[in-house]
N, C-alpha and C positions, 0 to 999 in steps of 0.2 A: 729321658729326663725323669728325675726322681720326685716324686710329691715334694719335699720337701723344698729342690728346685722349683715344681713350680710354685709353691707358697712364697718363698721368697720375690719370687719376680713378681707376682700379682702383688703382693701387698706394695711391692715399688709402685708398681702400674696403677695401681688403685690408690696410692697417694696421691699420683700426679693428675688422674681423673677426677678425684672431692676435689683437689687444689684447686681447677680450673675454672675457669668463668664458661658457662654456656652460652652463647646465644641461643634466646628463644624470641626473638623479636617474629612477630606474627608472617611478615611479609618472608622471614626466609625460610621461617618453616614451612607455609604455606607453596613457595617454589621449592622449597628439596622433596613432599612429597607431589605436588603436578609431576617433578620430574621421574620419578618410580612406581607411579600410578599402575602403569599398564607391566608391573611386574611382581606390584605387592603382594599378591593372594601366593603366588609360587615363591616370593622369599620366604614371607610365612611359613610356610608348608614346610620349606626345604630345613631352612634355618630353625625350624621348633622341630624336627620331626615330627610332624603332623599332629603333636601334641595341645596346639592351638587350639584347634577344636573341642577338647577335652576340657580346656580353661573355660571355652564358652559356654557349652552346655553346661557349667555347673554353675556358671554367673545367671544365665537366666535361669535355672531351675530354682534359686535362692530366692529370686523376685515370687515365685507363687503363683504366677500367672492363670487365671480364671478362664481367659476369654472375652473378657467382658473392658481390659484397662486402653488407655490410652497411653504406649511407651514412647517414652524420649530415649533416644540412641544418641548421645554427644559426642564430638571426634568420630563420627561412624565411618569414616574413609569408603572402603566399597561397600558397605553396606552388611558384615558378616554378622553382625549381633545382630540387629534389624531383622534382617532374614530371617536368623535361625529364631528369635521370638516371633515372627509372623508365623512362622512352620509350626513351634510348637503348639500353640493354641489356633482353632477356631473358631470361630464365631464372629462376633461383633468388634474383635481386639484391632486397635489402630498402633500403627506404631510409625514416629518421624526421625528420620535422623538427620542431624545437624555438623558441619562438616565446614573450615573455610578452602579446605580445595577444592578448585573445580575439577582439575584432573581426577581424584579420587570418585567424588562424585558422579562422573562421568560413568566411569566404570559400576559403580555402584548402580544406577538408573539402569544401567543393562543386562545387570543380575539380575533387579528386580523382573524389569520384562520378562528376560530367557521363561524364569519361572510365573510368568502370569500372577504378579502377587502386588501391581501397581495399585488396586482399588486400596489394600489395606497401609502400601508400605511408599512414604511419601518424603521426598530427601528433598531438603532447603540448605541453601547456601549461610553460611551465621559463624557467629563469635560466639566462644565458650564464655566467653569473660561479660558477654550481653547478649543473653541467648534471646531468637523474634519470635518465644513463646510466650502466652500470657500467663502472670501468676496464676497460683496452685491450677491447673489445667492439664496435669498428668497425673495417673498412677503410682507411674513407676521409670525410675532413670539409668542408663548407663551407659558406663565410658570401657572400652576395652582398648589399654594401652594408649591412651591419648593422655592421660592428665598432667604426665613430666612434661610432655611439649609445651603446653600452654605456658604464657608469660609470667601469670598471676594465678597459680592454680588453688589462692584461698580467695580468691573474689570468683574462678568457675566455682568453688562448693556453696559460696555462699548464692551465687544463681541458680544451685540445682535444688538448694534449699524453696525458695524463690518461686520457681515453675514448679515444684510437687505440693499433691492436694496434702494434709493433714491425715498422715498414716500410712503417706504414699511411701515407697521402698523404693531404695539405692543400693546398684550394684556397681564397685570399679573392679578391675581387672588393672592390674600394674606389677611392671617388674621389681623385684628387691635383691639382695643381696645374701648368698645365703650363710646360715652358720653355721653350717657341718664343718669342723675341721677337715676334714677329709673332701667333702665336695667344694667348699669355697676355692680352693686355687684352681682344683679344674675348670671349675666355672668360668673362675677371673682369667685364666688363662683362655680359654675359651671364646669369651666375649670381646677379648682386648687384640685376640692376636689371629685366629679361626674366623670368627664369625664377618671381622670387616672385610677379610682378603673373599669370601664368598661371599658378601654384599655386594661389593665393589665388580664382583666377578660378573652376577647375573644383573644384577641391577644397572652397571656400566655409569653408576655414579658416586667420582667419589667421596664425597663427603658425607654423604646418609648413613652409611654404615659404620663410619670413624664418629659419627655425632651418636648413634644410639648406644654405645659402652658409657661416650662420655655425660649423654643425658640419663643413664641410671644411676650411674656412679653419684650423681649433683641432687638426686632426687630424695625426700624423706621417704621411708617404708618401715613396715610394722606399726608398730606401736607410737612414732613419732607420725606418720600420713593417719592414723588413725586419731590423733589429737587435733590436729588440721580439719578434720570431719567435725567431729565436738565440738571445735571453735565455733564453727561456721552453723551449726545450731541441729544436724543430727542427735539421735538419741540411739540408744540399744546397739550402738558402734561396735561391730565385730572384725577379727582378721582371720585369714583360713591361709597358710602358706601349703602351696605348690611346691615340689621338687627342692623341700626343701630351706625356703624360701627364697628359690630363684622367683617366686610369681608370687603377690598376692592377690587374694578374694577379697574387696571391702566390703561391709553389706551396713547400711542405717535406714534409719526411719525418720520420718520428718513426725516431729510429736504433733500431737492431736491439740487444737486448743484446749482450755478446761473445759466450758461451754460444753463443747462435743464432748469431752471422755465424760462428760456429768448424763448426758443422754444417753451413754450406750451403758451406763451402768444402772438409766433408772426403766430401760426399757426393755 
């Protein structure tokens, strides 16, 4: 099949994907991943070629981490961002992650154990959309690959606004669409026609991997999820695209009040 074949077909496919209504009603997303729980870390893997972990380390590395914060992990599933900010830093750094699967969870609370890292790394059952953390009471935030799910994903920004102290940093991780002529129909072609039939294959569910083409496809990315941040009251709003921009990096700050930026300028 020739690029230009697969441009064609993707761009069909990708009409019919924006076209579509998603459900993102909390209770089914919440049962399609319980039911893939115990196979997410190996889709992952298989299905990014292990390039996942590469998305991760460079979303925590953008946070700056000290040693010293208190991290929120939203959407944490089994816990891989969580982890791997509890790995990178020692010391005194706490990090929660917040998740409304139990399934996921599950698995996640057993990573933690495996690696002896329960003192620092603490997973609570919660709603992105009303997260059970108290205002400004974090450092630092993020979400990898969870924010398309959510129902309302400008009332989570405006929560993560919310629970972060005045200066605290934001990091998402989210898929986008890319715009290389050349790499976009591979991709769409890829995502639409590849990736569900190995979803479906290891995961033995089918609807999770025909809903993840059609909840990116529905999703804003670039510059449009970077105004979505803005709205919701970030400052210093950047985008960093991956492959492309099959992935982006989001990264903002929650601004300081005046009060505060008036003391660290006179001290």
């Amino acid at each position: 099949m020739s690029v230009k074949d697969l441009s064609t077909k993707a761009r069909r496919a990708e009409a019919d994907v924006n076209g579509a209504t998603v459900d993102k009603s909390p209770a089914k997303i919440a049962g399609m991943f319980d039911a893939i729980a115990g196979r997410y870390d190996l889709l992952n893997t298989v299905l990014s070629g292990g390039v996942d972990r590469y998305w991760r380390y460079h979303a925590i590395a953008s946070l700056k981490l000290t040693g010293r914060e208190r991290l929120l992990d939203v959407c944490t599933g089994t816990a891989d961002v969580a982890l791997g900010a509890a790995r990178k830093v020692s010391g005194a750094a706490r990090v929660v992650g917040v998740d409304f699967s139990g399934a996921m969870l599950s698995h996640g609370l057993a990573k933690v154990k495996q690696v002896d890292l329960s003192s620092r790394v603490q997973l609570i059952r919660g709603d992105a959309m009303n997260l059970p953390v108290a205002s400004a009471s974090v450092d630092a935030a993020t979400i990898a690959f969870g924010i398309r799910n959510i129902q309302q994903p400008e009332v989570a920004c405006r929560e993560l606004v919310r629970v972060l102290r005045p200066g605290g940093r934001l990091a998402i991780l989210e898929f986008g669409t890319p715009s290389s002529p050349l790499f976009r129909p591979i991709y769409q072609w890829y995502s639409l026609h590849v990736l569900p039939r190995i979803g479906r294959a290891v995961s033995r569910h089918d609807a999770a991997y025909t809903y993840l083409p059609e909840s990116i496809g529905a999703f804003p990315y670039g510059d449009q999820f970077a105004g979505m941040l803005a709205a919701a009251g970030f400052s210093h709003v950047q985008t960093r695209p991956f492959m492309f921009g099959a992935v982006y990096l989001y990264s903002g700050v929650k601004p300081m009040a005046p009060s505060q930026m008036y003391n660290r300028l006179t001290y």
